[in-house]
C-alpha positions as CSV (number, residue, x, y, z in Angstrom):
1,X,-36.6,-53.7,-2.9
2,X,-36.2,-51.9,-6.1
3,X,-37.9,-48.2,-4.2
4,X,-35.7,-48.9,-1.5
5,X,-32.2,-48.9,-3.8
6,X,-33.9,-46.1,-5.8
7,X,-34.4,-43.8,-2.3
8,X,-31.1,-44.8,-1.7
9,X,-29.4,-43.4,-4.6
10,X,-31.6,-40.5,-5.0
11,X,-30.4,-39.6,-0.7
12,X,-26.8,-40.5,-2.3
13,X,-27.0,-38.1,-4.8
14,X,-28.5,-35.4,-2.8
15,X,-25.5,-35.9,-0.4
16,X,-23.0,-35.0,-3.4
17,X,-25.3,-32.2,-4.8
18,X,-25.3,-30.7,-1.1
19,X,-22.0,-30.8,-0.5
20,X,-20.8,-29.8,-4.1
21,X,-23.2,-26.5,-3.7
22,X,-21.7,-26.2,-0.3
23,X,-17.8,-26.1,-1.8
24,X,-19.4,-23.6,-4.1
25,X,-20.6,-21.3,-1.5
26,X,-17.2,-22.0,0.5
27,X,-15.4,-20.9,-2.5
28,X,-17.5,-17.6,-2.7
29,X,-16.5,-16.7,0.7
30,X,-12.8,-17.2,-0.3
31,X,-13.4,-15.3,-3.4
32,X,-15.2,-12.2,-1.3
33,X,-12.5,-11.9,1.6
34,X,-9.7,-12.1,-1.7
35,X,-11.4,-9.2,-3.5
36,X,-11.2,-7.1,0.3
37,X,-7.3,-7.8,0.1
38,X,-7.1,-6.9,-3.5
39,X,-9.3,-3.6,-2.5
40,X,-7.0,-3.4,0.1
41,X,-3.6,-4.1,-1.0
42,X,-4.9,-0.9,-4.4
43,X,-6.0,1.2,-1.7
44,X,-2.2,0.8,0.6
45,X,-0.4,1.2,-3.0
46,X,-2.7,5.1,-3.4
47,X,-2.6,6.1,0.0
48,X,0.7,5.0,1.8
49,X,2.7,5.1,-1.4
50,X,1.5,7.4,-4.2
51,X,0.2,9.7,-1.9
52,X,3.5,9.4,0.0
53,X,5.7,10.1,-3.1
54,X,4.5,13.7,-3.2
55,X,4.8,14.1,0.7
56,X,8.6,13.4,-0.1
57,X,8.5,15.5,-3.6
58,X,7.0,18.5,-1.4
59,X,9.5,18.0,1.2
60,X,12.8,18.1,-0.6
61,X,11.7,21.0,-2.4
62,X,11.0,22.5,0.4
63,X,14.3,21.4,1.6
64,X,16.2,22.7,-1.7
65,X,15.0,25.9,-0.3
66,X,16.5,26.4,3.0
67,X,19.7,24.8,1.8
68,X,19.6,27.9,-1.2
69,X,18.7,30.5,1.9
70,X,21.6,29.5,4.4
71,X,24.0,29.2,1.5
72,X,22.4,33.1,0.3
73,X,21.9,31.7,-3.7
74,X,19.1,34.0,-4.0
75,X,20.8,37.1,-4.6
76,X,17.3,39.3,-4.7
77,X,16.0,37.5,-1.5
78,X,16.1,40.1,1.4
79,X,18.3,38.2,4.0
80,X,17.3,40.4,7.1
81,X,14.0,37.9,6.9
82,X,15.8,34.8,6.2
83,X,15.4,33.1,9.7
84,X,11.6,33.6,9.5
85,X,11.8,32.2,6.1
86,X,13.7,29.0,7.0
87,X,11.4,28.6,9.9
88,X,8.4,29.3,7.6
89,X,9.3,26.3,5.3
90,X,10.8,23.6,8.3
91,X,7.0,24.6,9.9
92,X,5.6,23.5,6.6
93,X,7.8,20.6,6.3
94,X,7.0,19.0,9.9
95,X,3.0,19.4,9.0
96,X,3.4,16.9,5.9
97,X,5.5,14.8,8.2
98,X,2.7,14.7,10.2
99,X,0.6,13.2,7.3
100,X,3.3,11.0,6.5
101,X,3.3,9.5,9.9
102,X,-0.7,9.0,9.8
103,X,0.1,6.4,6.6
104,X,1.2,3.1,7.2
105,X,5.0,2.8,8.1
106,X,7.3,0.2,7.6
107,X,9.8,-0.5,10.2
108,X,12.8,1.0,7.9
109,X,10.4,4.1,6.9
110,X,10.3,5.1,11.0
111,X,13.8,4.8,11.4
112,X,14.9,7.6,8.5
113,X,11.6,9.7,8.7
114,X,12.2,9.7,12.7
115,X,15.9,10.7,11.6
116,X,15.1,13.3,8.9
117,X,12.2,14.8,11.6
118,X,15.1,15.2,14.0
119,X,17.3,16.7,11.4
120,X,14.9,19.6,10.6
121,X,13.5,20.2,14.4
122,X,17.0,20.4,16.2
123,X,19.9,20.8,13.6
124,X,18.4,23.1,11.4
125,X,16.5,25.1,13.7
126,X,19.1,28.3,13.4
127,X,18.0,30.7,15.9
128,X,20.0,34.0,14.6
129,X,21.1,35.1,11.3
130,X,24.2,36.2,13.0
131,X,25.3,31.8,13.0
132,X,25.2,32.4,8.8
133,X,25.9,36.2,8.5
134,X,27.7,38.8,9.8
135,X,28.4,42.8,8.8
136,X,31.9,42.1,10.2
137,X,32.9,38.6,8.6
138,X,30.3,37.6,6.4
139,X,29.4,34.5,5.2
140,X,30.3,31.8,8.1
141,X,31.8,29.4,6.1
142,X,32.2,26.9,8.6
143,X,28.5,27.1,10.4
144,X,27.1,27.1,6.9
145,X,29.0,23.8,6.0
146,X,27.5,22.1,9.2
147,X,24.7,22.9,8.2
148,X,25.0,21.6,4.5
149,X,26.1,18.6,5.8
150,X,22.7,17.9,7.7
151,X,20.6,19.0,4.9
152,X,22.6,16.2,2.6
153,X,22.2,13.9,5.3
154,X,18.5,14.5,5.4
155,X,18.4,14.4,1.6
156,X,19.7,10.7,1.8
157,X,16.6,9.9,4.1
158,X,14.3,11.4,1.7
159,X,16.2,9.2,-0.9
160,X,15.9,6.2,1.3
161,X,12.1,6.8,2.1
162,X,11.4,7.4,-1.4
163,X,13.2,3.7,-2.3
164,X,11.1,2.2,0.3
165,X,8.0,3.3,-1.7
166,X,8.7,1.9,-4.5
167,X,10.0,-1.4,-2.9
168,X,6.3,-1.8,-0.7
169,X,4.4,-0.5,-3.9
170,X,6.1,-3.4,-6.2
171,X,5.0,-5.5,-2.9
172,X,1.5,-4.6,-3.1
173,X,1.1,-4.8,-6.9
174,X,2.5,-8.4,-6.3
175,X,0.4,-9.3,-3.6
176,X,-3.0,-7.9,-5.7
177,X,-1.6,-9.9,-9.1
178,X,-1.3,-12.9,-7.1
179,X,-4.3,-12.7,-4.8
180,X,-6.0,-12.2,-8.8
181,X,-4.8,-14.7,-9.8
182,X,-6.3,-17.3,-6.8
183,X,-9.5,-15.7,-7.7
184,X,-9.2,-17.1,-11.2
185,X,-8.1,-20.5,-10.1
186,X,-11.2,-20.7,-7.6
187,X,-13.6,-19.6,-10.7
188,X,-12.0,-22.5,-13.0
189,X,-13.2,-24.6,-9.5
190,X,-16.8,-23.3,-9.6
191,X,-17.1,-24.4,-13.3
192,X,-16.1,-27.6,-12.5
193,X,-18.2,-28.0,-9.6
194,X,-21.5,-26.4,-11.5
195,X,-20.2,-29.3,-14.0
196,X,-20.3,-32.1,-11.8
197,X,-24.1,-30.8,-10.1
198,X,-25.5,-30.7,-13.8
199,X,-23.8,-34.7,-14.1
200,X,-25.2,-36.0,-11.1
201,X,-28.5,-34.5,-11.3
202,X,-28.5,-35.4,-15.1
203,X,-27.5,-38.8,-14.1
204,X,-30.3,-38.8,-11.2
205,X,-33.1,-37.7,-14.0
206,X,-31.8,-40.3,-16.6
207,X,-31.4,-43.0,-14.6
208,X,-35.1,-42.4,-12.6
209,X,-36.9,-42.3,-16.6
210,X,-34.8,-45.3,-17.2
211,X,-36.6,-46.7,-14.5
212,X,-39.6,-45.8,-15.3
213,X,-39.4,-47.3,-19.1
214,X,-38.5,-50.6,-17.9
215,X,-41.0,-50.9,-14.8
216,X,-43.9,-49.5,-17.6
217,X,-42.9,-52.3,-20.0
């Protein structure tokens, strides 16, 4: 009778030890996939945010550029090669755009990247000099304020885009701190549990040379 209460409480304890190394191993599966999303969530902050912040630095200087050679700022700048050299930097502006659009893109960041991207392929693709310059009038005031107005227009995507990055990056960071901060709560949880194995088993031990004293006497 006394073996048989004995195996019973030894297949009890087993039971909790079993499951309590189980939770344990449960936990470390949480605690893998939430250091993936922490990886993750770092990574998205590098490579569609950082890395994006210089795509949009590049750009507007880029920008600054062909606003300075359609309004003729550079006085040393030889104007009879100033359409190839606004094509020259939109060509070099629609290949980072290109790069941008490989990264991941929030709803909002398609709308104004899709709008700046139209902005330099149709409105600012100026096909003569003669629509900024000519011997007989010079400067065309008028075409040249159209096409300030589109390169300010585009400058308020770029500022837009630029907001977005910081608003996702803030999101990310949040995500990583919190996800960091599960992780931290689950390792409290493992401590506990590796407490309550050492009790039962201690418990188990104990009790059984308890036994074993009083059946000897």
């Amino acid at each position: 009778m006394q073996d048989s209460l004995s195996k019973r409480k030894k297949v009890r304890a087993l039971i909790i030890i079993s499951l309590l190394l189980l939770l344990i191993y449960a936990k470390n599966l949480i605690e893998r996939s939430s250091f993936k999303q922490i990886s993750r969530a770092f990574s998205e902050v590098y490579d569609d945010r950082l890395v994006v912040k210089g795509y949009i630095f590049d750009i507007s200087e880029k920008l600054f550029m062909i606003q300075e050679l359609i309004d003729h700022c550079t006085i040393d700048f030889d104007y009879g090669n100033i359409i190839k050299e606004i094509s020259k930097n939109e060509n070099e502006i629609l290949a980072i755009i290109v790069e941008f659009e490989k990264t991941k893109l929030t709803d909002q960041e398609a709308v104004f990247l899709n709008d700046f991207k139209k902005i330099i392929e149709t409105d600012l693709n100026i096909k003569s000099y003669d629509l900024l310059f000519t011997d007989s009038s010079g400067v065309n005031i008028d075409q040249v304020k159209r096409y300030d107005a589109k390169i300010t227009q585009a400058r308020k995507d770029l500022e837009s885009l630029s907001d977005i990055q910081l608003v996702e990056g803030e999101k990310l960071i949040g995500k990583a701190k919190s996800l960091i901060n599960k992780s931290q709560i689950w390792a409290q949880f493992e401590v506990a549990l590796l407490v309550l194995i050492l009790v039962v088993l201690y418990l188990l031990l104990f009790k059984n040379f308890s036994s074993k004293e009083a059946t000897d006497q």
